[in-house]
Backbone as CSV, one residue per row, in Angstrom:
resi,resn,N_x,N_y,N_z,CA_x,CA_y,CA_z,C_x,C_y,C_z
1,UNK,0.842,-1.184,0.000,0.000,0.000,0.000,0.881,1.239,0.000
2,UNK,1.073,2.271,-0.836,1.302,3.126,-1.089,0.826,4.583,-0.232
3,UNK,2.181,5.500,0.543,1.941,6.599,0.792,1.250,7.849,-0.328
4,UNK,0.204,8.402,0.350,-0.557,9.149,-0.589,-1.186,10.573,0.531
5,UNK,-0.534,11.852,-0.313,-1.626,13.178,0.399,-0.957,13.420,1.442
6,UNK,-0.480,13.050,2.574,-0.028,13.382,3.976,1.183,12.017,4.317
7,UNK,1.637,12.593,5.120,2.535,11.316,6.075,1.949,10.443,6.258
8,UNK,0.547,10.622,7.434,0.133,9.224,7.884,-0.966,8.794,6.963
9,UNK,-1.503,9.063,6.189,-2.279,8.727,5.289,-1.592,7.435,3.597
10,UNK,-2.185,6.207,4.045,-1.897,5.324,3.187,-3.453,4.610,2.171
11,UNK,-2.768,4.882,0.871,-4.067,4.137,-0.133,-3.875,3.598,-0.503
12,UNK,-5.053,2.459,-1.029,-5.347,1.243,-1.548,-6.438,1.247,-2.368
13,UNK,-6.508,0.759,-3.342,-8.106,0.071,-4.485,-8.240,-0.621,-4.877
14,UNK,-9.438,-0.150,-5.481,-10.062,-1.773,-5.578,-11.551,-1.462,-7.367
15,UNK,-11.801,-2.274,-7.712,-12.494,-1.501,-8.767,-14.353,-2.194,-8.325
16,UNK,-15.226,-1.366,-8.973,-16.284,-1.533,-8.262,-17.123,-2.842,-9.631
17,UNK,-18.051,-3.277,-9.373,-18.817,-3.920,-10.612,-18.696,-3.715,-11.971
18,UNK,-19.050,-2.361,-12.046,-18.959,-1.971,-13.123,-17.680,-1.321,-13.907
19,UNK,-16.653,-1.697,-13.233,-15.173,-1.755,-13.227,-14.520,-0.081,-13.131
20,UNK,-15.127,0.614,-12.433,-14.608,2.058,-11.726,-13.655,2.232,-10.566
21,UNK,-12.716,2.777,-10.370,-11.807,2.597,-9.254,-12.624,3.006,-7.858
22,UNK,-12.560,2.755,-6.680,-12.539,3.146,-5.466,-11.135,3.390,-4.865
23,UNK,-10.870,4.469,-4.274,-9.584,4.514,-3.340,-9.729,4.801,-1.812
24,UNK,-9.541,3.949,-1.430,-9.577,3.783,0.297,-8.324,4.519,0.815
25,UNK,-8.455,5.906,0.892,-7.622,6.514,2.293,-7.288,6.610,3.027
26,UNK,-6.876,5.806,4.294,-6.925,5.074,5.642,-5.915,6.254,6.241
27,UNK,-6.584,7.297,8.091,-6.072,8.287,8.081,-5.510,7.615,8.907
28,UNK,-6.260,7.146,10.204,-6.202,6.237,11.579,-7.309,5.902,12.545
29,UNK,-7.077,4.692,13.114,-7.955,4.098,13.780,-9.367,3.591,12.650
30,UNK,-10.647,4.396,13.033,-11.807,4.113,12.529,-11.774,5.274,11.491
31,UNK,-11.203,5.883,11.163,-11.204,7.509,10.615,-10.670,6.934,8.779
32,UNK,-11.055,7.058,7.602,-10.640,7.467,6.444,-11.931,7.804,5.585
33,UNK,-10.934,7.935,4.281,-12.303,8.194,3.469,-12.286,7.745,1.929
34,UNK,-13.217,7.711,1.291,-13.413,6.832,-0.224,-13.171,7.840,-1.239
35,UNK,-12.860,8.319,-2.587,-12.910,8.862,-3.743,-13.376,7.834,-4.623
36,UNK,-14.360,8.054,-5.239,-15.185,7.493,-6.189,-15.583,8.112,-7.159
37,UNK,-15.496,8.542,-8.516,-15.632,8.889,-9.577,-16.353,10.438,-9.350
38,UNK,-15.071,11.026,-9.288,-15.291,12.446,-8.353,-15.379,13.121,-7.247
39,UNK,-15.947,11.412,-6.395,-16.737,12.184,-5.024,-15.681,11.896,-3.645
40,UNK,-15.506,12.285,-2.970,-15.384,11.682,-1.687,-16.256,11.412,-0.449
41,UNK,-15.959,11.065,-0.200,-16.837,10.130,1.276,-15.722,9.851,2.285
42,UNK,-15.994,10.739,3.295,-15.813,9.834,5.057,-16.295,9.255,5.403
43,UNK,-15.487,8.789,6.286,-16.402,7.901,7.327,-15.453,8.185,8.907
44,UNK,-16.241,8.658,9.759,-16.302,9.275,11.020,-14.901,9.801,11.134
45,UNK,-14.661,11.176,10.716,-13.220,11.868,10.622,-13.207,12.328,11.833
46,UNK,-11.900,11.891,12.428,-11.478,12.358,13.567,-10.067,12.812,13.226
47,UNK,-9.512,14.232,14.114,-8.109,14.591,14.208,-7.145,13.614,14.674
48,UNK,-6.246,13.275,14.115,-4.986,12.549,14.774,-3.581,13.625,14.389
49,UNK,-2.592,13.075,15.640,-1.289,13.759,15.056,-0.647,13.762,14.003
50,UNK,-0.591,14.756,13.159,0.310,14.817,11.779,-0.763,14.219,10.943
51,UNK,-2.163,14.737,11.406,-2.900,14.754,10.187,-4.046,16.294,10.095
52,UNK,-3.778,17.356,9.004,-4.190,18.199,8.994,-5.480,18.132,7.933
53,UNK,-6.745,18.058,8.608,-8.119,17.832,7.761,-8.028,18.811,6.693
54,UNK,-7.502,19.947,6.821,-7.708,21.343,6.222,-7.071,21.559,4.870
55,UNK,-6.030,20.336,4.961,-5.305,19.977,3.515,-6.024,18.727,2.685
56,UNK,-6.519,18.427,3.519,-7.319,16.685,2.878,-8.375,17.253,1.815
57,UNK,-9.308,16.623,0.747,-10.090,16.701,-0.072,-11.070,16.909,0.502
58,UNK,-11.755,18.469,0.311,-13.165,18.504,0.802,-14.464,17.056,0.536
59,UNK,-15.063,17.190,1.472,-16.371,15.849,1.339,-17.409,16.377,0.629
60,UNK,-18.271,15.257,-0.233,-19.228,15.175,-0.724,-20.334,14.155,0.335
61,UNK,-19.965,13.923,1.031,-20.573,12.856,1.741,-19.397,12.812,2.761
62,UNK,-20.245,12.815,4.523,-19.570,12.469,5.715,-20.666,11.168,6.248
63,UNK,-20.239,10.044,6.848,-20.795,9.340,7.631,-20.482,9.213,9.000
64,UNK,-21.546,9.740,9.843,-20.974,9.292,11.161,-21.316,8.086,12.350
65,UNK,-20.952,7.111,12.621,-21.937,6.433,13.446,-22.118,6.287,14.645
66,UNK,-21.578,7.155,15.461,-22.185,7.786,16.640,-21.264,8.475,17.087
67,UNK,-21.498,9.035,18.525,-20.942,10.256,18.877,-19.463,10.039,20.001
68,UNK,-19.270,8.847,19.656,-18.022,8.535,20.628,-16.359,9.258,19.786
69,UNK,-15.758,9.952,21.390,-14.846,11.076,20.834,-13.982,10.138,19.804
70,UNK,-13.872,8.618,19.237,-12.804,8.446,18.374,-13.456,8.074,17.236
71,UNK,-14.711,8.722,16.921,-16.029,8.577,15.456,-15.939,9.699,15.537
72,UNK,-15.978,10.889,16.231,-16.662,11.941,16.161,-15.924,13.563,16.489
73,UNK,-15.414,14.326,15.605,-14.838,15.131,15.772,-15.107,16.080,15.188
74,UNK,-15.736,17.802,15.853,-16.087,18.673,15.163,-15.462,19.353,14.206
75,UNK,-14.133,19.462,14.780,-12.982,20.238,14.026,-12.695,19.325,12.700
76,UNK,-12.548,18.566,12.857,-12.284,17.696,11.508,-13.112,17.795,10.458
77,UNK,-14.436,17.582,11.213,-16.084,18.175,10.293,-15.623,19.130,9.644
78,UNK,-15.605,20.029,10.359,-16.204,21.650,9.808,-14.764,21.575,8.691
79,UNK,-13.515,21.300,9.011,-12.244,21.476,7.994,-12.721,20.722,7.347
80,UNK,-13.605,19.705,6.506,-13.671,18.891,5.125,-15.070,19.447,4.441
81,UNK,-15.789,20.323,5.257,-17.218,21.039,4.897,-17.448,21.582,3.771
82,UNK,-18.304,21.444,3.170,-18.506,22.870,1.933,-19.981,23.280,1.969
83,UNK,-20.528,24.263,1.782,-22.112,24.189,1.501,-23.213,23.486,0.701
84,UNK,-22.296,22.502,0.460,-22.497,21.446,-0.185,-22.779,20.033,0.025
85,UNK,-21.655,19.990,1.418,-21.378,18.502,1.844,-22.547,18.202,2.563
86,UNK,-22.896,16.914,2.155,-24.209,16.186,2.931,-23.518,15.154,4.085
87,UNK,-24.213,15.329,5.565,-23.601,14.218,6.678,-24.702,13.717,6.690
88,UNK,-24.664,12.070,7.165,-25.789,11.434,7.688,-24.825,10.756,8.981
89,UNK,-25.861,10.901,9.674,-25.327,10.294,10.953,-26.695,10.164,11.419
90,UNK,-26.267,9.079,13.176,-27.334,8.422,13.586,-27.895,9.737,14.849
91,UNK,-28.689,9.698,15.444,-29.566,10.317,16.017,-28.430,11.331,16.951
92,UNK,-28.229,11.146,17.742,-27.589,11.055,19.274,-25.852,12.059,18.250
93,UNK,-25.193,11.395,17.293,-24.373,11.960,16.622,-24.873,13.422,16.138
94,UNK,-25.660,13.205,15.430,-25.985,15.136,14.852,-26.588,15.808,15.737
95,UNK,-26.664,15.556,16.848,-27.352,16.100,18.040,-25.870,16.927,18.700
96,UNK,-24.448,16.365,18.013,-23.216,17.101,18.685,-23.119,18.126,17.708
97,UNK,-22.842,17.722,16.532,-22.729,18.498,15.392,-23.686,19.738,15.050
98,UNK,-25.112,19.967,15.414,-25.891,20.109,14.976,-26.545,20.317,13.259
99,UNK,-26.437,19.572,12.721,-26.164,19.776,11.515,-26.543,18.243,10.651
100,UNK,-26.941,17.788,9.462,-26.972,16.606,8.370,-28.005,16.190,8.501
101,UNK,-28.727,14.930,8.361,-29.682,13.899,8.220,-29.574,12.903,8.727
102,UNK,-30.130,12.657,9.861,-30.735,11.566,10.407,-31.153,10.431,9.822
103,UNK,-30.505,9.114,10.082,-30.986,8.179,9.452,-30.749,6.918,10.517
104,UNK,-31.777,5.915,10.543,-32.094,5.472,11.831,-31.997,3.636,11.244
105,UNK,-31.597,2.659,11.896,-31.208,1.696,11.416,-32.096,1.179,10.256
106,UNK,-32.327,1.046,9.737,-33.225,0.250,8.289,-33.339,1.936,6.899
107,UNK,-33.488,2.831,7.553,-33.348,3.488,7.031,-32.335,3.903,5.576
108,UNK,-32.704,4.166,4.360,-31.661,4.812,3.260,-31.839,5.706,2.611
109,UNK,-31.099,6.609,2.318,-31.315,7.718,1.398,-30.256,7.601,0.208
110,UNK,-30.682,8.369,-0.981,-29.570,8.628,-2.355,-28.688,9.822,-2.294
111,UNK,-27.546,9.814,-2.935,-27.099,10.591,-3.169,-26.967,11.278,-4.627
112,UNK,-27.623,12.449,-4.730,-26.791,12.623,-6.549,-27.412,11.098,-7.223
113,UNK,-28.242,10.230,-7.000,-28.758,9.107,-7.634,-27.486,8.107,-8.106
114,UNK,-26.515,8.629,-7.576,-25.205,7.999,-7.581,-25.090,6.792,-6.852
115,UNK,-24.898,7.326,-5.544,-24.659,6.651,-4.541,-26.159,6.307,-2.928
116,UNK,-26.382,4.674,-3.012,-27.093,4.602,-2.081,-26.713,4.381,-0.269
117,UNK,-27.064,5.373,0.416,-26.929,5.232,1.548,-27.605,4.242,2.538
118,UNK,-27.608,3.023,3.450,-28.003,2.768,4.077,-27.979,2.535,5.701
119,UNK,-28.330,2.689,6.164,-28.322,2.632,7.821,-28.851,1.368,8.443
120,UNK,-27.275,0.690,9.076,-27.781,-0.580,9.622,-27.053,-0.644,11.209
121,UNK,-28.051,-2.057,11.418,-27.403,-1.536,13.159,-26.158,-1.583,13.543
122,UNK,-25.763,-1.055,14.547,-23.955,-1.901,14.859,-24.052,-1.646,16.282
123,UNK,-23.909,-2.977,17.043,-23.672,-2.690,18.624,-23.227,-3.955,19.088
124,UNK,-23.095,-4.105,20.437,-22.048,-5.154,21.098,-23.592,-6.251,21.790
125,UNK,-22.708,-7.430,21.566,-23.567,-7.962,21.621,-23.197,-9.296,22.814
126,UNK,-21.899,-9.206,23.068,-21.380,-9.928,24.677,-22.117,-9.109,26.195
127,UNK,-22.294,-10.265,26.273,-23.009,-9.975,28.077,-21.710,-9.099,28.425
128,UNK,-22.399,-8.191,29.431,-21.432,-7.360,29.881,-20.823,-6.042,29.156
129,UNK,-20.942,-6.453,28.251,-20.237,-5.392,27.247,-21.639,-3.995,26.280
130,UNK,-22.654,-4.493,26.384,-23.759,-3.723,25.582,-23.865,-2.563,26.181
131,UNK,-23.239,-1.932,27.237,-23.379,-0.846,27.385,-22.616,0.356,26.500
132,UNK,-21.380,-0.574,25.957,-20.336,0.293,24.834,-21.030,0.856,23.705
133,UNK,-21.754,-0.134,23.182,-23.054,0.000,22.157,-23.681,-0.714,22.132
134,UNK,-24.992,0.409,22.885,-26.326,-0.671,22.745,-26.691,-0.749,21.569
135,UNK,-27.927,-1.462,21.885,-28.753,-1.915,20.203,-29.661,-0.703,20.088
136,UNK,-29.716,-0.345,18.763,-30.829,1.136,18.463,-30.208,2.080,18.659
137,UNK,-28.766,2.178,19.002,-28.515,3.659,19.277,-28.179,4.265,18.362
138,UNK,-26.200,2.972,17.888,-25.870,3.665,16.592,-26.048,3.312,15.365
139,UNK,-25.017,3.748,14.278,-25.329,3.119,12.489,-24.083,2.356,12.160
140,UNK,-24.238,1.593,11.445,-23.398,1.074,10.412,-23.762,1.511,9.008
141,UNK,-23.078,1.535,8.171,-23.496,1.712,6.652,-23.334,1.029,5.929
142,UNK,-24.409,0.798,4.621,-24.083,0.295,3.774,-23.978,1.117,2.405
143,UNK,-23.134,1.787,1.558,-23.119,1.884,0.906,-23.156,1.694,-0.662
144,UNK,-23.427,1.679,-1.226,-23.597,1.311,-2.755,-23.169,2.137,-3.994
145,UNK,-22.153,2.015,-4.632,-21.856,2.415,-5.794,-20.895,1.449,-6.556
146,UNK,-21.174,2.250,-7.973,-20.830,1.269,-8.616,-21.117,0.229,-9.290
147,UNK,-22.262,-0.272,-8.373,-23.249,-1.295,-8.844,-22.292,-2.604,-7.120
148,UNK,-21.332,-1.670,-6.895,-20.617,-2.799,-5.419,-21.457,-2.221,-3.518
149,UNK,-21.460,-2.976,-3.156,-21.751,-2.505,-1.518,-20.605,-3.299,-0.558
150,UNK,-20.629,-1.643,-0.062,-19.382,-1.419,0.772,-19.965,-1.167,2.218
151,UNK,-19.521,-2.090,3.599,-20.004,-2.463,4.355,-19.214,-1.287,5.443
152,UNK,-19.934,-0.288,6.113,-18.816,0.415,7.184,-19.625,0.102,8.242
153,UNK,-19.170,-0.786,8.980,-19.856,-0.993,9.909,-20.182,-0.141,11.530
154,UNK,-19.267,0.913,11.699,-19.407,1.798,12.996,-18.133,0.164,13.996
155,UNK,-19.122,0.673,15.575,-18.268,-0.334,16.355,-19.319,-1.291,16.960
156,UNK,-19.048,-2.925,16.103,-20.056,-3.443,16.451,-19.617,-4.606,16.739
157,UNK,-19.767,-5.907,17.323,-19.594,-7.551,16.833,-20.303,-8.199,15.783
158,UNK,-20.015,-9.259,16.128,-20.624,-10.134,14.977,-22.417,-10.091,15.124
159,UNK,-23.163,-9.191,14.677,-24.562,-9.441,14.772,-24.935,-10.476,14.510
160,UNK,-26.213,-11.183,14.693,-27.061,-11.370,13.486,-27.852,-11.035,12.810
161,UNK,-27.989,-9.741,12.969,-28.326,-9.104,11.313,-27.244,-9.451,10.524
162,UNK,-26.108,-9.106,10.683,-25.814,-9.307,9.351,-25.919,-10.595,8.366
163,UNK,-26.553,-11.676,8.924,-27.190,-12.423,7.610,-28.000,-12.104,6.386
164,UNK,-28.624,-10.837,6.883,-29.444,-9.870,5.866,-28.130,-8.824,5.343
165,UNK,-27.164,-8.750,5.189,-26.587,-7.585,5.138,-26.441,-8.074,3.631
166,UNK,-26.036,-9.356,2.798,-25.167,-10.097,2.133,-26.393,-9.444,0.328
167,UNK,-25.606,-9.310,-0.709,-24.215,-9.574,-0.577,-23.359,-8.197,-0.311
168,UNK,-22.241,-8.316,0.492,-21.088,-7.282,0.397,-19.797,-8.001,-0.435
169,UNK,-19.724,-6.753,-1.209,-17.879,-6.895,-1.846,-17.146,-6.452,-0.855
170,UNK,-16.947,-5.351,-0.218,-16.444,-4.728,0.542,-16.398,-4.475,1.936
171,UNK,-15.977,-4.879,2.767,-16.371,-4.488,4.162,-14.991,-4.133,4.778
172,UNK,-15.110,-3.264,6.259,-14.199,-2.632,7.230,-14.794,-3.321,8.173
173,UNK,-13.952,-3.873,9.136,-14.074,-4.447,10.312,-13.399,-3.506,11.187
174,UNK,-14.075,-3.535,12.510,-13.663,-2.812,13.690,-13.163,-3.750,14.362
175,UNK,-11.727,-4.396,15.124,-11.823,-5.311,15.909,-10.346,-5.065,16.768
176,UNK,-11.134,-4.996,18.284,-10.892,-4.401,19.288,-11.317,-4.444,20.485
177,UNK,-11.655,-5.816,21.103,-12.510,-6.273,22.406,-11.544,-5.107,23.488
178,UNK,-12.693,-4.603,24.450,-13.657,-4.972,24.746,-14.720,-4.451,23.934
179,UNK,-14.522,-3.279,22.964,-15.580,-2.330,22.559,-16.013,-2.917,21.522
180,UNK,-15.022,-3.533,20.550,-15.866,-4.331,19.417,-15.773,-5.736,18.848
181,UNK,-14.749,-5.644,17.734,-14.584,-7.797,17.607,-13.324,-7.921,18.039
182,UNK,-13.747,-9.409,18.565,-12.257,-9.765,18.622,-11.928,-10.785,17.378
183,UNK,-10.806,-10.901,16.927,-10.750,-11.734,15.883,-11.352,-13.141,15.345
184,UNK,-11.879,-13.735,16.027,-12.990,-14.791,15.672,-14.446,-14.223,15.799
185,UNK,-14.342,-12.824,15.776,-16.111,-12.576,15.625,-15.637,-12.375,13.940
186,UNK,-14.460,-11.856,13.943,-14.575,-10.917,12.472,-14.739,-12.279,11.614
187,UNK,-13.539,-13.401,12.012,-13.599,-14.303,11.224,-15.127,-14.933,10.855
188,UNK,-15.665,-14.797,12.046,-17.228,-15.301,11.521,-17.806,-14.427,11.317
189,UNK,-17.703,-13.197,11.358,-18.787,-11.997,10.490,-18.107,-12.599,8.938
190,UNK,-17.130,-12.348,9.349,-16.701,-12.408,7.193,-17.253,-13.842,6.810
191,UNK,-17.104,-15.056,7.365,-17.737,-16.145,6.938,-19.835,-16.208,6.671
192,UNK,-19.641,-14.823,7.231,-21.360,-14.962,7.003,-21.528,-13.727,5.858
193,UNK,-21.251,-12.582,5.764,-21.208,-11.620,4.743,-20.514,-12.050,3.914
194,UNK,-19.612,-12.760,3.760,-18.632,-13.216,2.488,-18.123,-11.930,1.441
195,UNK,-17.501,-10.821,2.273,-16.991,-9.517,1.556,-15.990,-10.255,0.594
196,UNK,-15.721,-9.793,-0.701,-14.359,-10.418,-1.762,-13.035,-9.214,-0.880
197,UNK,-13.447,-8.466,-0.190,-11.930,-7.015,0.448,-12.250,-7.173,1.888
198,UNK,-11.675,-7.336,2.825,-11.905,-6.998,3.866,-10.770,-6.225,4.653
199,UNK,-11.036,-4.888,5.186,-9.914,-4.392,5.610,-10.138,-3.771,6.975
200,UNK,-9.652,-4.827,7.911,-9.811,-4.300,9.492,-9.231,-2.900,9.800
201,UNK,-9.733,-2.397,10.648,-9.541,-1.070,11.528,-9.741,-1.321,12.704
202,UNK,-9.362,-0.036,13.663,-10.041,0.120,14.732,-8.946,-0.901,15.897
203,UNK,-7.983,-1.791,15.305,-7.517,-2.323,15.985,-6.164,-2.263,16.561
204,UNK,-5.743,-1.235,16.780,-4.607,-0.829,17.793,-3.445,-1.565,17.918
205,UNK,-3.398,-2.658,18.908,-2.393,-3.215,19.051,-2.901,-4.635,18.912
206,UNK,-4.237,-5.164,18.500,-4.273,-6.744,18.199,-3.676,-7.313,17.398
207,UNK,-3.702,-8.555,17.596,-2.960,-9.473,17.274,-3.716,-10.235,15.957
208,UNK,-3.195,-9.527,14.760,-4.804,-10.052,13.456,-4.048,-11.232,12.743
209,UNK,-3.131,-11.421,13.067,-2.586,-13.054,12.213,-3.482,-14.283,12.237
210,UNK,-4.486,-14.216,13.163,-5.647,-15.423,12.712,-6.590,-15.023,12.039
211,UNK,-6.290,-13.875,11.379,-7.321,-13.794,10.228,-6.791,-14.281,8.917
212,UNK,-5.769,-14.918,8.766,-4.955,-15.618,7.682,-5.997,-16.783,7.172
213,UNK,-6.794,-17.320,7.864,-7.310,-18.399,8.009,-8.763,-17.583,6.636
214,UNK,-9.043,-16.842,6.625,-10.011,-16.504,5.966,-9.366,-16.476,4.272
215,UNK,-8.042,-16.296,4.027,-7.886,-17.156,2.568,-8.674,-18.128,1.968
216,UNK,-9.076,-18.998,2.657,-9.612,-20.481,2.454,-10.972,-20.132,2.028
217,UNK,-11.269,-18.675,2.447,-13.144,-18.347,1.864,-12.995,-17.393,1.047
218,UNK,-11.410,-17.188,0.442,-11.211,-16.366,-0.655,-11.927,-15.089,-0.390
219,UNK,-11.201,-14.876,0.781,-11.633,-13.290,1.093,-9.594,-12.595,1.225
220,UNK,-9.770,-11.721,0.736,-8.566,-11.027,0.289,-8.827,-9.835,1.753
221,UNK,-7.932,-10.083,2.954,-7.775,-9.026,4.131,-6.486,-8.373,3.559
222,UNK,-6.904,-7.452,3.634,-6.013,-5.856,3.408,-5.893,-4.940,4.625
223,UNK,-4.324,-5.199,5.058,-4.227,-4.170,6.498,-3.651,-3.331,6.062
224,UNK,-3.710,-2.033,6.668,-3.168,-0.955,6.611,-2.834,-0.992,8.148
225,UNK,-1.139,-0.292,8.000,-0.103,-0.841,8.816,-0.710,0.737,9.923
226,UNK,-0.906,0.203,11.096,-1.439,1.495,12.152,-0.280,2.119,12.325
């Protein structure tokens, strides 16, 4: 994966159905964003060190999926803004921001007839742990272009919704117990969505070498080095 735009910022692609590039921007942690045949798209921009939003590509699209300080950062917002840019985020999120469209799990809206937005659930689902994210609070997304759907899931485990999610080409995994997967949820989220890209985030200092094992379902994991 190739340095691109800033220091800590590394890209990768991938081409969509209808054979158009996507480029995945990866800034840090849960934080990058997509360029797609003109457009860009975030997904929950947060400030990190030696990354200046104010130089990055204004947004056509922000996603946020809830309001926790490492999804959710105003300053980062307002530096990728234009009077233009459309946010969707889940309830409780644009309630910080004040500002975008509300969209509530089952929920989707279009973009530009381009791109379809959808809102799906994402929360923790180990005893003990559902207080990190309950159920109903925040979003995951599903996106669509291209004629491909691209899975951002927020910070969630292995649901079972996502048996309805399928099919995804694309998905981001969060995995990071206690708050989200640990590596055998992801392995069995991806064995049930069957993404052809899967590219974990969110995971700090885990240990993702047993996700090697998902070759065998011809799923292609793509890390970007934290």
């Amino acid at each position: 994966m190739n340095q691109t735009l800033a220091k800590d910022i590394k890209s990768d692609s991938f081409k969509t159905k209808d054979g158009r590039k996507v480029t995945v921007h990866f800034i840090q942690h849960a934080s990058f964003y997509l360029t797609f045949d003109g457009l860009t798209i975030y997904a929950d921009p947060v400030k990190y060190e030696g990354v200046d939003y104010s130089t990055l590509p204004k947004a056509d699209i922000i996603l946020i999926t809830h309001d926790h300080y490492d999804h959710l950062d105003k300053e980062a917002v307002s530096d990728i803004m234009t009077p233009t840019t459309v946010i969707y985020g889940s309830k409780y999120a644009l309630e910080v921001i004040k500002t975008g469209i509300v969209l509530r799990n089952g929920e989707k809206s279009s973009f530009k007839n381009i791109i379809t937005i959808e809102a799906v659930p994402a929360y923790n689902t180990t005893e003990g742990r559902e207080s990190y994210h309950p159920k109903g609070r925040d979003n995951g997304y599903i996106i669509t272009l291209g004629g491909s759907r691209i899975y951002i899931p927020g910070d969630c485990e292995d649901m079972p919704e996502m048996k309805q999610f399928k099919p995804i080409d694309v998905a981001f995994f969060p995995i990071n117990q206690p708050y989200t997967m640990t590596v055998e949820q992801a392995i069995n989220a991806a064995k049930i969505i069957k993404p052809k890209i899967l590219y974990p985030i969110h995971y700090s200092d885990t240990d993702l070498t047993g996700l090697s094992v998902l070759k065998k379902a011809k799923i292609d994991v793509r890390i970007f080095k934290m």
